[in-house]
N, CA, C and O atoms as a GROMACS GRO file, in nm:
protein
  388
    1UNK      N    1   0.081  -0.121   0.000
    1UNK     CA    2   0.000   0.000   0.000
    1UNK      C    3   0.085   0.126   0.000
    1UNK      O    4   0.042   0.231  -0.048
    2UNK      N    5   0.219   0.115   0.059
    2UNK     CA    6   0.312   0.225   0.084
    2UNK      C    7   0.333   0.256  -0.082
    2UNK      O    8   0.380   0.366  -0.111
    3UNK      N    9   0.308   0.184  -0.165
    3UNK     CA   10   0.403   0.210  -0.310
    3UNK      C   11   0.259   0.300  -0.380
    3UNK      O   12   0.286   0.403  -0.442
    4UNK      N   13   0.115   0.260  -0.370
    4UNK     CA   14   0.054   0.238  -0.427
    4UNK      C   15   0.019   0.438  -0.372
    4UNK      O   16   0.038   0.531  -0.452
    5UNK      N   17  -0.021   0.455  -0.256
    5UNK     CA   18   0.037   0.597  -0.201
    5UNK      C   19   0.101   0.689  -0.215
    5UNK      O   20   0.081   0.808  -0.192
    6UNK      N   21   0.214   0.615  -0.269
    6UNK     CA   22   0.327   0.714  -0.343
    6UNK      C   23   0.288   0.779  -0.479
    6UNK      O   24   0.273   0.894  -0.522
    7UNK      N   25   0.280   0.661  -0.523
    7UNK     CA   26   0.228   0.664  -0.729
    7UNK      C   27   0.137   0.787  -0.669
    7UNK      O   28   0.186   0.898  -0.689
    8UNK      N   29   0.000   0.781  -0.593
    8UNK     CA   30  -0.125   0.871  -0.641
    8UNK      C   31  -0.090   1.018  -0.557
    8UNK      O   32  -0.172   1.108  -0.534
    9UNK      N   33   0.042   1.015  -0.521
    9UNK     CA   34   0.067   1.155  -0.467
    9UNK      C   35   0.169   1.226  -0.559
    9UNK      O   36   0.214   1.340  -0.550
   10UNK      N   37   0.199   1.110  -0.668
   10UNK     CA   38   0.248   1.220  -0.739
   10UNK      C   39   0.175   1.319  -0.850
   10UNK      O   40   0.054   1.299  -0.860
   11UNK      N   41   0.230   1.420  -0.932
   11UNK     CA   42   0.152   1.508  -0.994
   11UNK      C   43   0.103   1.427  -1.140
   11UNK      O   44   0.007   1.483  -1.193
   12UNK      N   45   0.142   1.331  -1.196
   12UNK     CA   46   0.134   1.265  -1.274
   12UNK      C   47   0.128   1.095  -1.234
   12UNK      O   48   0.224   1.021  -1.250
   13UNK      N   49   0.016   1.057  -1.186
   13UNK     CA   50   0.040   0.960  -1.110
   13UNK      C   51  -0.032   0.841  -1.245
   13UNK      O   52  -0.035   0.722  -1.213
   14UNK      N   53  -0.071   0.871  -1.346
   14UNK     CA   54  -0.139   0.830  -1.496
   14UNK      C   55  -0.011   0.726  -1.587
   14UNK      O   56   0.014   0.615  -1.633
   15UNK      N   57   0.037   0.863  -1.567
   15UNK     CA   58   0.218   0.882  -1.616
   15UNK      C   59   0.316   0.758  -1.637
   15UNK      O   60   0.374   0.695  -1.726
   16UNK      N   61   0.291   0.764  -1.444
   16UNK     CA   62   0.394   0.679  -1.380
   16UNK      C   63   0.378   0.516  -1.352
   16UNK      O   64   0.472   0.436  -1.341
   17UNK      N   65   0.215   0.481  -1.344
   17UNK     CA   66   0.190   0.338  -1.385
   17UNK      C   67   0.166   0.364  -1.518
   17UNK      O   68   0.046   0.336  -1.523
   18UNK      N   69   0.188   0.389  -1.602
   18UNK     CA   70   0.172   0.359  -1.729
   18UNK      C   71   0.337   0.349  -1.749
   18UNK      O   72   0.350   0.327  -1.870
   19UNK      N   73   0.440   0.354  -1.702
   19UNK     CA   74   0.558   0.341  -1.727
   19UNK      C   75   0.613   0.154  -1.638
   19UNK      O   76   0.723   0.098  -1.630
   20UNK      N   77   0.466   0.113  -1.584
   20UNK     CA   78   0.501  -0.011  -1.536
   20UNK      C   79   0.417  -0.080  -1.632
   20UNK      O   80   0.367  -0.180  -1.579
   21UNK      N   81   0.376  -0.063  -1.774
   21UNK     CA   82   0.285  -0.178  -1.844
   21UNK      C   83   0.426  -0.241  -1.936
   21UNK      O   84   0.423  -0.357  -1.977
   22UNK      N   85   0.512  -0.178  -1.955
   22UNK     CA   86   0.638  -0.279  -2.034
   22UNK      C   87   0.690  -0.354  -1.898
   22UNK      O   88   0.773  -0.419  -1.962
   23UNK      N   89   0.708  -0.395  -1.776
   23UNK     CA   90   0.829  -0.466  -1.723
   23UNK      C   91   0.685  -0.529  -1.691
   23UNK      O   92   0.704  -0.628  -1.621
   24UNK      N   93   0.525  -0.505  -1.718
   24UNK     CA   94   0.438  -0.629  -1.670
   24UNK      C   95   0.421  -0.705  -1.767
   24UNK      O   96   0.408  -0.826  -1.744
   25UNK      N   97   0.416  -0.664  -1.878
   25UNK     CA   98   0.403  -0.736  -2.010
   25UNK      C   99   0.555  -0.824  -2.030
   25UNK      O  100   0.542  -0.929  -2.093
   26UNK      N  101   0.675  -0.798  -1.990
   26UNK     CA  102   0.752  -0.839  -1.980
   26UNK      C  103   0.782  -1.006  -1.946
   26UNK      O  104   0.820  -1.110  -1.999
   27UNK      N  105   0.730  -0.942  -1.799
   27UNK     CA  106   0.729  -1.052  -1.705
   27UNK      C  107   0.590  -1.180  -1.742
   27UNK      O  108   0.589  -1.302  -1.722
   28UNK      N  109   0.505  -1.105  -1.790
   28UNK     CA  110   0.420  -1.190  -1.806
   28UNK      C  111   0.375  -1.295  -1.953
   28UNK      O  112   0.274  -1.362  -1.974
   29UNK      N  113   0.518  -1.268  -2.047
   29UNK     CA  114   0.583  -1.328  -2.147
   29UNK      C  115   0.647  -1.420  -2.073
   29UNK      O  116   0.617  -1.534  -2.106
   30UNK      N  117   0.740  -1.412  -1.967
   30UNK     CA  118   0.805  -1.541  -1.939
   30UNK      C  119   0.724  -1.606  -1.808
   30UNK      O  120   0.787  -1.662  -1.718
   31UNK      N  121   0.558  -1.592  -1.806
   31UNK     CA  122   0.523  -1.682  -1.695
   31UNK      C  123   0.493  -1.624  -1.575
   31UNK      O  124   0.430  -1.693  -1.495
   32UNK      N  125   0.528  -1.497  -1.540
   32UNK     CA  126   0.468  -1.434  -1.412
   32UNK      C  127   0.363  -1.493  -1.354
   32UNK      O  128   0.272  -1.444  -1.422
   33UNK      N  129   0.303  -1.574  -1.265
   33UNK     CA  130   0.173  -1.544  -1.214
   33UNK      C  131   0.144  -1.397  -1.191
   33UNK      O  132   0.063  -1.363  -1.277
   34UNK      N  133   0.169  -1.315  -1.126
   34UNK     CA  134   0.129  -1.189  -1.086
   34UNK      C  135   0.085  -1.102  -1.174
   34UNK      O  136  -0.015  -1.030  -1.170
   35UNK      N  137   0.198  -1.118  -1.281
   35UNK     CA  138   0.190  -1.033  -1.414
   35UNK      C  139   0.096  -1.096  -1.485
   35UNK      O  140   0.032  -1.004  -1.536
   36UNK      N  141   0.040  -1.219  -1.527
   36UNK     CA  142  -0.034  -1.268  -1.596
   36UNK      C  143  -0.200  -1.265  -1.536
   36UNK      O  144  -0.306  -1.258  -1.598
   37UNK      N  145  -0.177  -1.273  -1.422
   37UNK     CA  146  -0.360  -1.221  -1.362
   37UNK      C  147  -0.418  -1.065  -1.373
   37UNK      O  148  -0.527  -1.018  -1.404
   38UNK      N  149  -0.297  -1.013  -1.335
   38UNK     CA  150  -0.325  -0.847  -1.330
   38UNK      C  151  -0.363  -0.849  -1.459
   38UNK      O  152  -0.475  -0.800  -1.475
   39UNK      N  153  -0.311  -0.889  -1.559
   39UNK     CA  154  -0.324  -0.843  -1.720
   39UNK      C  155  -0.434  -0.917  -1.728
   39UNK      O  156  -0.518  -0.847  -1.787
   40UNK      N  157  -0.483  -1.028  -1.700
   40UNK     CA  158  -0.568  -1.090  -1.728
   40UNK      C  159  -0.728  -1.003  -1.662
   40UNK      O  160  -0.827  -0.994  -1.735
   41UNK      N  161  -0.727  -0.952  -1.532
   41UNK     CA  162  -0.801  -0.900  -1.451
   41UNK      C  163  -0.832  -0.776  -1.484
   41UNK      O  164  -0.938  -0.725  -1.444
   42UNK      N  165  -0.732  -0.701  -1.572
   42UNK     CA  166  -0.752  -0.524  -1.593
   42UNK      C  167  -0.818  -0.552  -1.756
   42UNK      O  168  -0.905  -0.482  -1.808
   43UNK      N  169  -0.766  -0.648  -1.805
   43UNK     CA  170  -0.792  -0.612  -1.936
   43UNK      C  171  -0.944  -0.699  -1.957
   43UNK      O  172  -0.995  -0.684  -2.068
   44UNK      N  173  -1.004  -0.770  -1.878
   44UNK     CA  174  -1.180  -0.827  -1.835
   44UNK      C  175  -1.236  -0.680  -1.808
   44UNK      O  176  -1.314  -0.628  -1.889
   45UNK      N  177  -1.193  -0.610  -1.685
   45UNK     CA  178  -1.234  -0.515  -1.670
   45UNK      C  179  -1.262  -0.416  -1.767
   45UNK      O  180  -1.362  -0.346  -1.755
   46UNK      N  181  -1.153  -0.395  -1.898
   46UNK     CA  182  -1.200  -0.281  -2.011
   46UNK      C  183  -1.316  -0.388  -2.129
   46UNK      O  184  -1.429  -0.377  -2.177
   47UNK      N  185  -1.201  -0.491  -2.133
   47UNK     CA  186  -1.356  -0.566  -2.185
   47UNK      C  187  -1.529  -0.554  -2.188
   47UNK      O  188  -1.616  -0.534  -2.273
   48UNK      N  189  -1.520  -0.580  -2.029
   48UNK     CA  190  -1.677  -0.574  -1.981
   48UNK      C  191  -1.739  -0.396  -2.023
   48UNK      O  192  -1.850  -0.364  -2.064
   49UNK      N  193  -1.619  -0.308  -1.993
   49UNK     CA  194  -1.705  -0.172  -2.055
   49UNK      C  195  -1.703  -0.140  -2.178
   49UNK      O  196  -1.774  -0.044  -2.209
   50UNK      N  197  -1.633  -0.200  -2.274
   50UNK     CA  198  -1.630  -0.232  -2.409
   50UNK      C  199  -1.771  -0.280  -2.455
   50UNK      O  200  -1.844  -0.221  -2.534
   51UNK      N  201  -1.804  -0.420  -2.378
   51UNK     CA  202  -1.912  -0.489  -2.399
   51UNK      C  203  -2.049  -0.411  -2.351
   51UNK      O  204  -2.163  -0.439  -2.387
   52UNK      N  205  -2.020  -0.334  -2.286
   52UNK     CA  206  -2.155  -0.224  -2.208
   52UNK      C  207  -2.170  -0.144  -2.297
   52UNK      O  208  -2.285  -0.122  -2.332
   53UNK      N  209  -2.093  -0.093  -2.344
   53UNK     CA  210  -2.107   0.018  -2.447
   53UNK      C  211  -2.184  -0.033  -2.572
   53UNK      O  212  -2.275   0.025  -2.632
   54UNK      N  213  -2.134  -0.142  -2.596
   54UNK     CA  214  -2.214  -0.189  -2.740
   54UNK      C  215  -2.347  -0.224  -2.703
   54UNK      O  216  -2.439  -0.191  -2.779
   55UNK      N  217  -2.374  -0.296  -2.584
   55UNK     CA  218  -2.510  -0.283  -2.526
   55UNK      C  219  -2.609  -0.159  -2.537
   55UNK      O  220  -2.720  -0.125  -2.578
   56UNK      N  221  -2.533  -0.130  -2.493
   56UNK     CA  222  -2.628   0.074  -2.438
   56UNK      C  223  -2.639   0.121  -2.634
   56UNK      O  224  -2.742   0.137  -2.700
   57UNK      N  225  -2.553   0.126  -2.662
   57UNK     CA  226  -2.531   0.153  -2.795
   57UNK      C  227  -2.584   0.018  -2.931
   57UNK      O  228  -2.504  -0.017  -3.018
   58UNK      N  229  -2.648  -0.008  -2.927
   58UNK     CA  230  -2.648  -0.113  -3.026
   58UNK      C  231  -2.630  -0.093  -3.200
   58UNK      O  232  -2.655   0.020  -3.243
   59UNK      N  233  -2.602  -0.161  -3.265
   59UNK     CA  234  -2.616  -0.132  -3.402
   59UNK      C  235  -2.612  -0.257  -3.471
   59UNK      O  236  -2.588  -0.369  -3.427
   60UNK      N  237  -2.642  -0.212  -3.606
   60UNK     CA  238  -2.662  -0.407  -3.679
   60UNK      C  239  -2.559  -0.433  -3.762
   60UNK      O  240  -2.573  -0.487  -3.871
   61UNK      N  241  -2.434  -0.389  -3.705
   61UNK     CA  242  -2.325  -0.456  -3.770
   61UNK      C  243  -2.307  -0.586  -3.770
   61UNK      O  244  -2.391  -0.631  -3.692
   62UNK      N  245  -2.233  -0.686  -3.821
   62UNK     CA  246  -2.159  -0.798  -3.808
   62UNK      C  247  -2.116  -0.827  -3.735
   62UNK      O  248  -2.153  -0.894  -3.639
   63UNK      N  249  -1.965  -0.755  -3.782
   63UNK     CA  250  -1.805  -0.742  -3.712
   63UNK      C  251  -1.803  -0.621  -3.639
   63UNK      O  252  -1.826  -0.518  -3.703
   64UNK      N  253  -1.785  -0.613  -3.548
   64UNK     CA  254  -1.740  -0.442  -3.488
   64UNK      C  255  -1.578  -0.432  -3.506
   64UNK      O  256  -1.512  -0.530  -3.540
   65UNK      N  257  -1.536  -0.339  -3.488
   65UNK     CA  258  -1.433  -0.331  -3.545
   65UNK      C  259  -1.401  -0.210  -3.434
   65UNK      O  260  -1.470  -0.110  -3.418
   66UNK      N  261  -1.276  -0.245  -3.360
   66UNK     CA  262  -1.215  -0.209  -3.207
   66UNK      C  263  -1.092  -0.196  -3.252
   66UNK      O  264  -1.022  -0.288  -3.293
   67UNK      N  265  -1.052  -0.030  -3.242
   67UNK     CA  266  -0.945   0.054  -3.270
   67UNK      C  267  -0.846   0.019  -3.069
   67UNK      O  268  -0.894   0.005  -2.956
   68UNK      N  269  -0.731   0.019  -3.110
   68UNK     CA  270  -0.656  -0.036  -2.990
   68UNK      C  271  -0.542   0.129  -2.978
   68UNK      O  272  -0.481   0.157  -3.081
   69UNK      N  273  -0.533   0.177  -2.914
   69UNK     CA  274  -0.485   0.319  -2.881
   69UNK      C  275  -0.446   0.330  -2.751
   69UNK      O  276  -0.497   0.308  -2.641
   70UNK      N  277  -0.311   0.384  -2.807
   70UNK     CA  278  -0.235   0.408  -2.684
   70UNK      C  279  -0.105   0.310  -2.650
   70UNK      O  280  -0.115   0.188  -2.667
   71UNK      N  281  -0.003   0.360  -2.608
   71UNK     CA  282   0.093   0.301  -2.585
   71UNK      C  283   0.137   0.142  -2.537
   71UNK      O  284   0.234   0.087  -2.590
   72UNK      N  285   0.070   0.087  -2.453
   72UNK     CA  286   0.060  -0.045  -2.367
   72UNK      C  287   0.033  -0.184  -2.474
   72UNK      O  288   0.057  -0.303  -2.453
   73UNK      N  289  -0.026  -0.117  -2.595
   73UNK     CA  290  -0.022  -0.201  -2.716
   73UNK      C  291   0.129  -0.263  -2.749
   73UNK      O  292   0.158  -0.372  -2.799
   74UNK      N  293   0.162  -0.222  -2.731
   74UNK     CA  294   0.320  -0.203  -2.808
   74UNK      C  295   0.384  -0.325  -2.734
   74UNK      O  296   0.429  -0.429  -2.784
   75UNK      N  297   0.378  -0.289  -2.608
   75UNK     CA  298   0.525  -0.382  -2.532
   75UNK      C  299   0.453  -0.524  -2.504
   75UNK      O  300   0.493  -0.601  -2.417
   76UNK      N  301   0.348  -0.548  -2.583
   76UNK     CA  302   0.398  -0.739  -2.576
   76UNK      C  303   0.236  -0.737  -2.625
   76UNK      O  304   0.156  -0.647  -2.602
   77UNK      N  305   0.200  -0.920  -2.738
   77UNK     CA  306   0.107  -0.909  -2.763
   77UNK      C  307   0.041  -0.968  -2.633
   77UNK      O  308  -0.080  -0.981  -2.656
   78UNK      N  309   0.063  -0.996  -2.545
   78UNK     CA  310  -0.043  -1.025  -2.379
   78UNK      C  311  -0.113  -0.976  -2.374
   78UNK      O  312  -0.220  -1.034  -2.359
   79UNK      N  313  -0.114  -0.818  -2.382
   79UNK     CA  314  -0.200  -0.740  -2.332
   79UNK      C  315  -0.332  -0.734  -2.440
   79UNK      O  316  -0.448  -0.713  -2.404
   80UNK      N  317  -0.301  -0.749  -2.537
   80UNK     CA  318  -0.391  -0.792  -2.725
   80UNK      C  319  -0.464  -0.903  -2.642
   80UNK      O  320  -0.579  -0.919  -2.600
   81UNK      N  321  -0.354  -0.970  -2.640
   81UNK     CA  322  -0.454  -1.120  -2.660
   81UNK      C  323  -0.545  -1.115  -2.537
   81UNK      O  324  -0.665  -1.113  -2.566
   82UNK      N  325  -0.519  -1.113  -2.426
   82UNK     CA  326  -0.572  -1.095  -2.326
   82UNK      C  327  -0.775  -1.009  -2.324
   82UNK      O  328  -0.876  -1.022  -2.256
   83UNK      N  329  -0.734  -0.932  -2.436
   83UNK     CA  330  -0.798  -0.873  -2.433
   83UNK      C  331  -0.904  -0.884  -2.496
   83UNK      O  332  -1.015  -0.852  -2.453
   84UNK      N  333  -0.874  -0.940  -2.622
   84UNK     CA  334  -0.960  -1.035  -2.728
   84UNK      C  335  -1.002  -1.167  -2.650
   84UNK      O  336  -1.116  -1.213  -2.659
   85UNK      N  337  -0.934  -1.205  -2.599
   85UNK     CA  338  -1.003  -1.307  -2.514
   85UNK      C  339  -1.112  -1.286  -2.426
   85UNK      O  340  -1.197  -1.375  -2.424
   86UNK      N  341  -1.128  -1.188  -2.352
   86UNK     CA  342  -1.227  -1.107  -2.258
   86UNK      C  343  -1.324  -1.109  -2.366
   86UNK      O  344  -1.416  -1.188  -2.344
   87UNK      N  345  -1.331  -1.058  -2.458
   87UNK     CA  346  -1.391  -0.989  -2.592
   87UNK      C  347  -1.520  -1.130  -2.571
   87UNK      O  348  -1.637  -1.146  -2.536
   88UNK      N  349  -1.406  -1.206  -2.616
   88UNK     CA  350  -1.484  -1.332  -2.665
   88UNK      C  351  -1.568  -1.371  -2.600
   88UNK      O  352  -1.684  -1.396  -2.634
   89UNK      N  353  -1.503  -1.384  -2.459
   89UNK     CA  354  -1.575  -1.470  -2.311
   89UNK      C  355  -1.719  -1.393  -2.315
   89UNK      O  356  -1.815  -1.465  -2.342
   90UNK      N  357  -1.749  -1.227  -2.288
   90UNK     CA  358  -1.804  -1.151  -2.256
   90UNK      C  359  -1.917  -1.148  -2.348
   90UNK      O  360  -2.030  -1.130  -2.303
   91UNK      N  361  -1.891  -1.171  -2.508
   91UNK     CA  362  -1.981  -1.148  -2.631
   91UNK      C  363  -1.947  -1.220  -2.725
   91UNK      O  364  -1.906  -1.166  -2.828
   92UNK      N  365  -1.954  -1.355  -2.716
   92UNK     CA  366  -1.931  -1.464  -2.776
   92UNK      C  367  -2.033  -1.469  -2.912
   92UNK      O  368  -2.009  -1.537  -3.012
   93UNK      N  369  -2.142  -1.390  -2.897
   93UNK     CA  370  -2.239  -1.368  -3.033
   93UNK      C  371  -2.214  -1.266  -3.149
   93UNK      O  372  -2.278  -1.233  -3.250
   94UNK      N  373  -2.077  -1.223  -3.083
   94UNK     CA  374  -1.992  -1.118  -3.203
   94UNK      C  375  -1.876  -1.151  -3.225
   94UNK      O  376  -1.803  -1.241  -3.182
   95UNK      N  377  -1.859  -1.037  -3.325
   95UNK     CA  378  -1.746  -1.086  -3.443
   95UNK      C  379  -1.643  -0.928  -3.382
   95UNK      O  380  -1.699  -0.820  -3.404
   96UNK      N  381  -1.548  -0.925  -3.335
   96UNK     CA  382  -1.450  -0.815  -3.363
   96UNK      C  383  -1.325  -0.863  -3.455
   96UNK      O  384  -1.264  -0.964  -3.492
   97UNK      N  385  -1.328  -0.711  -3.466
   97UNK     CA  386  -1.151  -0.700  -3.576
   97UNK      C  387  -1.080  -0.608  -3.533
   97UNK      O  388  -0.971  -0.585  -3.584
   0.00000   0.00000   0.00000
């Protein structure tokens, strides 16, 4: 909790865990448990509001088609796959690209 305190007292506290998604993606390429739940657990979490949104929002597409933005893309496909996987679990009656 002492670390977690620190991060949100600083002036950029957005910033500064976003400078820990490469050494989690890292770690969670060679097997982390820790690193591999967190990623697994945060990226359900954008999932499920991904999946709310298309709810609230409906339309009669097919395929939806989910633009990926922002840096955390980059440093390993975990955080992709992870995420498409949520995708799936959550709305298994759609098609993304």
């Amino acid at each position: 909790t002492q670390i977690i305190q620190y991060v949100y007292r600083l002036a950029t506290p957005a910033s500064q865990i976003a400078k820990l998604a490469k050494p989690l993606g890292q770690d969670a390429q060679i097997g982390e448990t820790y690193a591999l739940e967190a990623i697994r657990f945060q990226f359900a979490q954008l999932a499920a509001i991904t999946v709310s949104h298309l709810e609230r929002y409906p339309n009669n597409r097919q395929t939806i088609s989910v633009c990926l933005s922002g840096g955390v893309w980059k440093f390993g496909p975990v955080f992709r796959e992870s995420f498409e996987a949520s995708l799936r679990e959550l709305a298994p009656h759609r098609n993304f690209e």
